[in-house]
C-alpha positions as CSV (number, residue, x, y, z in Angstrom):
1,X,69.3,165.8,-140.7
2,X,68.8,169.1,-142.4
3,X,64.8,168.9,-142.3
4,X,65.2,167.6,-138.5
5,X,66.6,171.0,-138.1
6,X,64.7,173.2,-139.7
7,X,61.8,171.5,-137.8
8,X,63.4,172.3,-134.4
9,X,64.0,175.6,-135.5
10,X,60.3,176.4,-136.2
11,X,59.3,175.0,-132.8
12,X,61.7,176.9,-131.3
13,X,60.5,180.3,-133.2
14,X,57.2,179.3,-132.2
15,X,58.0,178.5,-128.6
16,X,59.8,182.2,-128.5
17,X,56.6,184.0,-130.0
18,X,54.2,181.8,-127.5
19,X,56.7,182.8,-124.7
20,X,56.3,186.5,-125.4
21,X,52.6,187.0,-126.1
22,X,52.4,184.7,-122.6
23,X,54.6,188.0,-121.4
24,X,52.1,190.3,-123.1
25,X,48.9,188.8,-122.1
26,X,50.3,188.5,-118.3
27,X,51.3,192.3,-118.5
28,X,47.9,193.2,-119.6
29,X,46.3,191.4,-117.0
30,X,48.1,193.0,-114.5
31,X,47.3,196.8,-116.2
32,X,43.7,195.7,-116.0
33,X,44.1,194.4,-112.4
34,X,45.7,197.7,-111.1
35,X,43.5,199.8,-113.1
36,X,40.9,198.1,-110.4
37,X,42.6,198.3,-108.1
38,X,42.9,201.5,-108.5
39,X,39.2,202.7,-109.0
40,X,38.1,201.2,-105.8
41,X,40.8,203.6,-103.9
């Protein structure tokens, strides 16, 4: 029970570091996007 446990915690440590370099990585593409954008204004 205890290793079941621990074992779902690390997925779900994982699945929270995955979810925030997702975050990152969309925020960066968007700065690159406007940046872009921007030059061809």
């Amino acid at each position: 029970m205890l290793i079941k446990f621990k074992s779902w915690l690390r997925k779900r440590i994982l699945f929270c570091k995955f979810k925030k370099t997702m975050k990152e990585i969309l925020r960066l593409q968007r700065a690159i996007r406007g940046k872009k954008f921007e030059d061809k204004i």
